[in-house]
Legacy VTK file of the C-alpha trace (Angstrom):
# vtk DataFile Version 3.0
C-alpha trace
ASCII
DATASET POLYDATA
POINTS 305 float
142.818 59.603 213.462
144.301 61.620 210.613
145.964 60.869 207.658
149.591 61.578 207.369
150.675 63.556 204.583
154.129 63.424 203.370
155.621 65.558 201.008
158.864 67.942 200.623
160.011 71.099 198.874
162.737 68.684 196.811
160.686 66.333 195.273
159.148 69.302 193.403
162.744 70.627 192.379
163.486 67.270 190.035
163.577 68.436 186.512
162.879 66.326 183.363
163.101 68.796 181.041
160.235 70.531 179.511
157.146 69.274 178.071
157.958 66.177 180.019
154.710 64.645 181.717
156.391 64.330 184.445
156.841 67.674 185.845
156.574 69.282 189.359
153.081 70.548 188.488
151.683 67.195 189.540
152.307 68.011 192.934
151.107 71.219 193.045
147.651 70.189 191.129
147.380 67.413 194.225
147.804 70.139 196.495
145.341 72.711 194.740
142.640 70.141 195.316
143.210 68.958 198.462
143.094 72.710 199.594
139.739 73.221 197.392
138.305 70.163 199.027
138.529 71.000 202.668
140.519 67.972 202.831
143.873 69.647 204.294
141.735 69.428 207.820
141.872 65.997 207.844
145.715 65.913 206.947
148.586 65.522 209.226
151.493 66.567 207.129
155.174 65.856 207.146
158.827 66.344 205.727
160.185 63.429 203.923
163.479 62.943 205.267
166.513 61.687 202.912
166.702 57.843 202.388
170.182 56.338 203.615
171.973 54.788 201.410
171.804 51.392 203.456
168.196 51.684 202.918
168.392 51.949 199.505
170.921 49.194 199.084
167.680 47.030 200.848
166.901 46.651 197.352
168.969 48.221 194.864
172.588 46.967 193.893
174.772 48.542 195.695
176.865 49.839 192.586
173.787 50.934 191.095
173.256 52.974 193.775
176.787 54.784 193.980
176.189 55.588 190.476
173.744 57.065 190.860
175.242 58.837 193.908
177.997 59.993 191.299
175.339 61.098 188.682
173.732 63.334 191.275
176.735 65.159 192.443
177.141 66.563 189.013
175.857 70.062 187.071
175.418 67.991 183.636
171.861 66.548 183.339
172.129 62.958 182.378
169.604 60.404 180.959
169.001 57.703 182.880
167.611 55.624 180.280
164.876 57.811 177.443
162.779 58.801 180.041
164.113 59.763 182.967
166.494 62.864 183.075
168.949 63.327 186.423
169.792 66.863 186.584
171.327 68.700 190.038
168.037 68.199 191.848
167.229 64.568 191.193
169.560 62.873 193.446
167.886 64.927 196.230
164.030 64.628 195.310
164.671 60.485 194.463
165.933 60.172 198.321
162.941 62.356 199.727
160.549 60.267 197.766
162.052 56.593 198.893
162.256 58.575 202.564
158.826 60.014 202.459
157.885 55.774 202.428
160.079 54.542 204.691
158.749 57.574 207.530
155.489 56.326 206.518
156.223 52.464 207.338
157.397 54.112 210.629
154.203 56.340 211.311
151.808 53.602 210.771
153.380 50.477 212.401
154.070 52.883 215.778
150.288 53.983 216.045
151.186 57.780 214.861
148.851 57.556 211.542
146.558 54.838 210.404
146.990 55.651 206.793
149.541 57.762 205.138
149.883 59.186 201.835
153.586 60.191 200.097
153.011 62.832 197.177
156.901 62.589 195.840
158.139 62.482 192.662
159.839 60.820 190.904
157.791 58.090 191.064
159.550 54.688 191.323
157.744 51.152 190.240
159.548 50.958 186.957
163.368 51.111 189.100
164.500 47.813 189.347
167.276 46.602 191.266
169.985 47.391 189.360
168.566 49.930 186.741
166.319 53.269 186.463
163.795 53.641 184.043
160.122 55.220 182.869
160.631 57.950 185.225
161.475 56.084 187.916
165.059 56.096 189.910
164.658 54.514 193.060
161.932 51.377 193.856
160.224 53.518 196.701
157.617 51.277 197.705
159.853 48.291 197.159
162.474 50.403 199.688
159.414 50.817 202.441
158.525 46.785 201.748
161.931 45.750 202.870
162.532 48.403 205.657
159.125 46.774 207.485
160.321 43.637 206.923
163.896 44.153 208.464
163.328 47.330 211.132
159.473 45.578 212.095
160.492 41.565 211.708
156.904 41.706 209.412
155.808 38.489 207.601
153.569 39.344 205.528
153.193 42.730 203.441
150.688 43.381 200.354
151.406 46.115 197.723
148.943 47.365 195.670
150.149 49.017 192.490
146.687 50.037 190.299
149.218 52.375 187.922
147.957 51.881 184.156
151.581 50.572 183.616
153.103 47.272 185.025
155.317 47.362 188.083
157.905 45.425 186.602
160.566 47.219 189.325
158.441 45.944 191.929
158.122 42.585 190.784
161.836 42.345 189.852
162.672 43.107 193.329
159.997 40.513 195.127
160.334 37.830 192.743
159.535 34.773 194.659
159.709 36.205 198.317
156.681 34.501 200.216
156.686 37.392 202.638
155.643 40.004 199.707
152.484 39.528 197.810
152.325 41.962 194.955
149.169 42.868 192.844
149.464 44.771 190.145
146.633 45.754 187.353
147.891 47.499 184.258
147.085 48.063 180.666
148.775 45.312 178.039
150.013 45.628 175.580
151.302 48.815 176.776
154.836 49.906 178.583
156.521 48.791 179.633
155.836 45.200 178.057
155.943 43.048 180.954
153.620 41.014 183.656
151.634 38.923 181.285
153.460 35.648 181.245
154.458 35.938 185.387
154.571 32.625 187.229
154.942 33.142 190.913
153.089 32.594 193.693
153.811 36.106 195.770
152.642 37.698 191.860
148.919 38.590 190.986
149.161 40.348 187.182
145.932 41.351 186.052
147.110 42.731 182.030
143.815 44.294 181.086
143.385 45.762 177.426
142.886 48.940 176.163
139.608 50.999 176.864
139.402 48.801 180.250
136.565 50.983 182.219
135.349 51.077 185.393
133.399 47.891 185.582
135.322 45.577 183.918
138.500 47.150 186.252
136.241 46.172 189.491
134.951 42.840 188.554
138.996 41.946 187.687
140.264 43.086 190.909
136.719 41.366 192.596
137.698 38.192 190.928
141.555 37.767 191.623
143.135 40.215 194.173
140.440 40.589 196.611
139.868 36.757 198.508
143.740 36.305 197.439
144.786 39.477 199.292
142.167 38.680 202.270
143.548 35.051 202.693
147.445 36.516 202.506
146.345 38.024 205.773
149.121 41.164 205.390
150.154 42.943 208.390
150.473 46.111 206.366
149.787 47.481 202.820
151.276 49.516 200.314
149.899 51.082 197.404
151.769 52.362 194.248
148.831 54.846 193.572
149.063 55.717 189.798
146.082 57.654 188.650
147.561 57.829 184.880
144.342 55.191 184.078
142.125 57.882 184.638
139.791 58.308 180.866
141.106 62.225 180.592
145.068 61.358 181.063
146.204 60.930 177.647
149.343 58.777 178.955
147.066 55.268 178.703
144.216 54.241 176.779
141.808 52.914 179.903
138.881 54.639 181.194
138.836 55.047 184.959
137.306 57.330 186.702
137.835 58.887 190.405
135.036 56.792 191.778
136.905 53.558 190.318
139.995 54.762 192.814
137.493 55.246 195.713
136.100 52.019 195.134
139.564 50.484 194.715
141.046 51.797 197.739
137.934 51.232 200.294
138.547 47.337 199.087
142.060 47.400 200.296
141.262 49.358 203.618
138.560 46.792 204.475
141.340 43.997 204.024
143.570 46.121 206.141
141.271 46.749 209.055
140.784 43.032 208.884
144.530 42.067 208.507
146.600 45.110 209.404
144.916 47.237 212.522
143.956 49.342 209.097
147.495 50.325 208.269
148.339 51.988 204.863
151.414 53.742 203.103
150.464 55.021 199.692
152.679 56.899 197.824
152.094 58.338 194.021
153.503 56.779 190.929
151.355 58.040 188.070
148.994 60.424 186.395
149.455 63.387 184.309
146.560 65.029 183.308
146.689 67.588 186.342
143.060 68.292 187.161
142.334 64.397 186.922
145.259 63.453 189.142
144.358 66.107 192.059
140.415 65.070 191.898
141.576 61.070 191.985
144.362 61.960 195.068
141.177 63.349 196.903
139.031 60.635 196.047
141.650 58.394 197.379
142.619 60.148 200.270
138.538 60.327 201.492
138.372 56.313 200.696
140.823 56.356 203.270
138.872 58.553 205.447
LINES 1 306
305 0 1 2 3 4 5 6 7 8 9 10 11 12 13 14 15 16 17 18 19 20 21 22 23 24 25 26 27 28 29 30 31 32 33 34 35 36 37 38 39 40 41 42 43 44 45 46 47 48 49 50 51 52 53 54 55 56 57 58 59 60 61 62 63 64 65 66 67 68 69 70 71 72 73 74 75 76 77 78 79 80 81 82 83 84 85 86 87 88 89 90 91 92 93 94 95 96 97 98 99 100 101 102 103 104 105 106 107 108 109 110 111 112 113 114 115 116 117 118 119 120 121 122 123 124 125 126 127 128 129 130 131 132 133 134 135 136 137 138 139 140 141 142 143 144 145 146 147 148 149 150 151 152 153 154 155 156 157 158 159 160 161 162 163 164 165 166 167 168 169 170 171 172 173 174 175 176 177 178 179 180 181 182 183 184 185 186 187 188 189 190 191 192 193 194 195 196 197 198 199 200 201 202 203 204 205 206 207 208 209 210 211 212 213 214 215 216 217 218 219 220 221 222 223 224 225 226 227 228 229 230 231 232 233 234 235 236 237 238 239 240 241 242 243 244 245 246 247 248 249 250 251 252 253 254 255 256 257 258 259 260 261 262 263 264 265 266 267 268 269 270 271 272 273 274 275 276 277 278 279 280 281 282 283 284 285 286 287 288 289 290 291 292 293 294 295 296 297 298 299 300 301 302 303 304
């Protein structure tokens, strides 16, 4: 069975401003190396649709999101908090990306796809329920999480979030809900300051310090996500796939490489195969450096394979 690919024409019209990392050349660099791969052929690709507001307000305040309703209806750009610009497009490309998840919930719980990958932007693990920030706008995985739980009556979902940088959105949104387990790996210190001091039982933090490479990265995730994920027993899995770890993107200070994000994601999809008839909804958060991010989305995307 293919992969589903999900992606739209939007998500690449979202403008931070220039010289901002990130910029609508990340999805085109994903999609230069998929096509230089031969991967396309394995690809079964889709329109995101545009995430309803009742799906939004799943997790997100509900004022939050009519202001940011408001803030999208208007020529002015406007900054969300220091990082994360809204200009015309934004309102548009933020809906595609949290839509792009919840079609793939939909594609892989009704037999369509076993795996599916979103390339959106903006990204969205940083949102939390009643605030954007670090790039982020809406909590897109978080949005998927909660649509499977309420459209599919799910008990038990995993998300996976290897970004460099803590998905505090994530966790903010899943605090203490039995039927989410979140794992998240990240550099610490390091933005956005969070994750190290977490106390729940749905939370596995792994803060990892600077120059983390790929061993040390594998024998953490070996040692506390793997049996804990296993024995969760999810009936699906998400991934916030950020590739912004990689050793050439100057955003972090670890030293991954594209075979630590192979290795990575053939760990989860042995858990799912076990777990979750092999179902998978990834969808990008970060990495910058564009050559880095396209080679680690195809090393990803043939894990999955």
């Amino acid at each position: 069975m293919s992969i589903g690919f999900i992606t739209h024409a939007d998500c690449a019209l979202h403008d931070n401003g220039p010289g901002h990392p990130e910029s609508p050349a990340r999805l085109h660099a994903i999609q230069d190396q998929i096509l230089a791969s031969g991967l396309d052929l394995a690809l079964q690709y889709y329109e995101a649709p545009l995430a309803s507001r009742e799906q939004l307000c799943l997790v997100h305040d509900p004022a939050y999101v009519d202001q940011i309703f408001r803030l999208g209806n208007t020529d002015t750009p406007v900054h969300l908090d220091g990082d994360t610009l809204m200009g015309s497009h934004s309102l548009n490309a933020a809906l595609r990306a949290a839509g792009a998840v919840i079609l793939g919930v939909d594609l892989v719980l009704n037999g369509k796809n076993n795996q599916v990958f979103c390339s959106v932007r903006p990204p969205g693990h940083h949102a939390e329920r009643q605030r954007a920030m670090g790039f982020c706008i809406f909590n897109n995985v978080a949005i998927g999480a909660a649509y499977a739980l309420r459209q599919y009556q799910l008990q038990r979902i995993t998300i996976v979030d290897f970004d460099v940088h803590h998905g505090n959105g994530t966790e903010d949104i899943f605090r203490g809900n039995p039927h989410v387990l979140f794992c998240s790996t990240f550099q610490h210190p390091f933005y956005p300051y969070s994750g190290d001091e977490t106390d729940e039982e749905n939370i596995v933090n792994l803060p990892l310090p600077a120059a983390t490479a790929g061993t040390a990265f594998r024998e953490a995730v070996s040692q506390y996500w793997l049996e804990r994920i296993d024995s969760f027993k999810p009936e699906l899995i998400l991934i916030s796939a950020g590739f912004d770890g990689h050793v050439e993107d100057e955003m972090s200070g670890h030293a991954l490489v594209e075979s630590d994000y192979a290795w990575v994601t053939e760990q989860i999809k042995k858990i799912a195969e076990r777990h979750a008839r092999g179902r998978i909804v990834s969808t990008l958060e970060g990495g910058y450096a564009l050559s880095a991010l396209g080679r680690s989305v195809v090393a990803h995307l043939n894990a999955m394979l």
